[in-house]
C-alpha positions in Angstrom: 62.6 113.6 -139.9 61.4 110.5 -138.0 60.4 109.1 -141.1 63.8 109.6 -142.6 65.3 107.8 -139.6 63.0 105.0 -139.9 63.9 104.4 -143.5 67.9 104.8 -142.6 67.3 101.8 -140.3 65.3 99.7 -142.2 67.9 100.3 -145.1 70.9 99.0 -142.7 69.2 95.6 -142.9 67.8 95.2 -146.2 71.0 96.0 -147.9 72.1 93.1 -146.7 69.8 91.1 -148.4 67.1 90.3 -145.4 63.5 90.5 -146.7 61.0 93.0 -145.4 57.8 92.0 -144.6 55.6 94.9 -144.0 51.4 93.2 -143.6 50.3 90.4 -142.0 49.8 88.6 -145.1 53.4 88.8 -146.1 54.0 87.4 -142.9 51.5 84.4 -142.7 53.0 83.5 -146.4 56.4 83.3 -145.2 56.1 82.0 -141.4 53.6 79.7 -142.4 54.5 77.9 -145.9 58.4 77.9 -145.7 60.1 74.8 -145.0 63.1 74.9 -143.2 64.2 77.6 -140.8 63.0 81.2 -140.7 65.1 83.8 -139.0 62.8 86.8 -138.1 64.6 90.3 -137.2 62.0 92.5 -135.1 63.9 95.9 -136.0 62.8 99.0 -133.8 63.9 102.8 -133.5 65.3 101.6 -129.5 68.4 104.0 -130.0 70.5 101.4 -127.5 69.6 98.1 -128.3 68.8 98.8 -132.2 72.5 99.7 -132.7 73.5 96.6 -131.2 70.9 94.6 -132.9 71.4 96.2 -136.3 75.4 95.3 -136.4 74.9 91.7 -135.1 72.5 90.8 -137.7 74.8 91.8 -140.3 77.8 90.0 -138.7 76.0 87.2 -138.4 74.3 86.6 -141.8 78.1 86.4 -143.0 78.6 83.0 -141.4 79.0 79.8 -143.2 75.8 78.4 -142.3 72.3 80.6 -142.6 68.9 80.1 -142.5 66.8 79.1 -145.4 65.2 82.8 -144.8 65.9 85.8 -143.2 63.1 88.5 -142.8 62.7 91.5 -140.7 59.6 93.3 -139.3 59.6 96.7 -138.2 57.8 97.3 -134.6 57.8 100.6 -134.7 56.1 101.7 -137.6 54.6 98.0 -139.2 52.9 97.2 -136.4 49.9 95.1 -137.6 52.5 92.9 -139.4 54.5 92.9 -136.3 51.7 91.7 -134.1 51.5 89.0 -136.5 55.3 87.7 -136.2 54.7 88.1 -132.5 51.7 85.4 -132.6 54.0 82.6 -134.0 56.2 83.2 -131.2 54.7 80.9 -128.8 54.6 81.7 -125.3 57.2 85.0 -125.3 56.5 88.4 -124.5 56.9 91.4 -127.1 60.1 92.0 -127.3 62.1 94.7 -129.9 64.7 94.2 -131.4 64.8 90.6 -131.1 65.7 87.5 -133.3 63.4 84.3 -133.5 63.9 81.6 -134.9 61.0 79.5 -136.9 61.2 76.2 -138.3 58.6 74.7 -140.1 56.0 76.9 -139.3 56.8 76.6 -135.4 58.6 78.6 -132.9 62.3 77.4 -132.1 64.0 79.9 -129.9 64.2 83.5 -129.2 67.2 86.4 -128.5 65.3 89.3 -126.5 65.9 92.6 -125.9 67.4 92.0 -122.6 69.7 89.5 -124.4 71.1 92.4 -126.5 70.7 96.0 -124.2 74.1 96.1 -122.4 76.1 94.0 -125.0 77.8 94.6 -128.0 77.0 93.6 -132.0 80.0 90.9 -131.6 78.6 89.1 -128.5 74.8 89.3 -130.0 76.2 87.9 -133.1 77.8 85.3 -131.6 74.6 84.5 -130.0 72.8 84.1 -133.2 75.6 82.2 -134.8 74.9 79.9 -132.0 71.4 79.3 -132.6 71.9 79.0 -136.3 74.7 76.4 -136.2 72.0 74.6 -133.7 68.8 75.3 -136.1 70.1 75.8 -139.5 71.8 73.0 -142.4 71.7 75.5 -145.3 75.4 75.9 -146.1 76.8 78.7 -147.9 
């Protein structure tokens, strides 16, 4: 059943055409040879936060601008590859779901859990909007 649940939540992202990176080499190839700006969605089974998460990404990856990349990692099962999107961002604590931003191969900014717990998928959204109107140039 867990499995099943896993898969349902990972499939509410990847329909949407976000990339899935599921070892630490799929992570290193991505984080560390694309030019431009990465946005990295740590997806988790956190019942509260995760639906928030989940929705925001979607409404957000509808906006004019977008990153050259948008790739997810799944803490709770992908953990190895997880741990490896964690080391690129410099200086901030695990933290799942969360959004991070990486341009060049370095850390820009970061949307924590405790930026999405209590809030809803429009405000989160707006949030990353935000940072990609700041980070991104890739127009639709």
């Amino acid at each position: 059943m867990y499995d099943i649940l896993v898969q349902q939540m990972k499939d509410e992202v990847l329909r949407h055409g976000v990339r899935e990176l599921r070892t630490p080499a799929e992570v290193d190839r991505v984080l560390q040879d694309t030019t431009g700006t990465v946005l990295v969605f740590v997806n988790s089974v956190c019942g509260c936060a995760g639906s928030i998460a989940r929705p925001a990404l979607r409404l957000a990856i509808q906006h004019r601008t977008q990153p050259d990349l948008v790739v997810t990692v799944f803490a709770s099962t992908d953990h190895e590859a997880t741990a490896r999107a964690r080391e690129y961002f410099t200086n901030q604590p695990p933290s799942s779901p969360s959004f991070a931003f990486i341009r060049d191969g370095k850390f820009v900014e970061m949307i924590h859990r405790s930026d999405i717990e209590r809030s809803t998928p429009v405000n989160v959204a707006q949030k990353i909007v935000s940072l990609i109107d700041e980070h991104c140039t890739k127009g639709r």
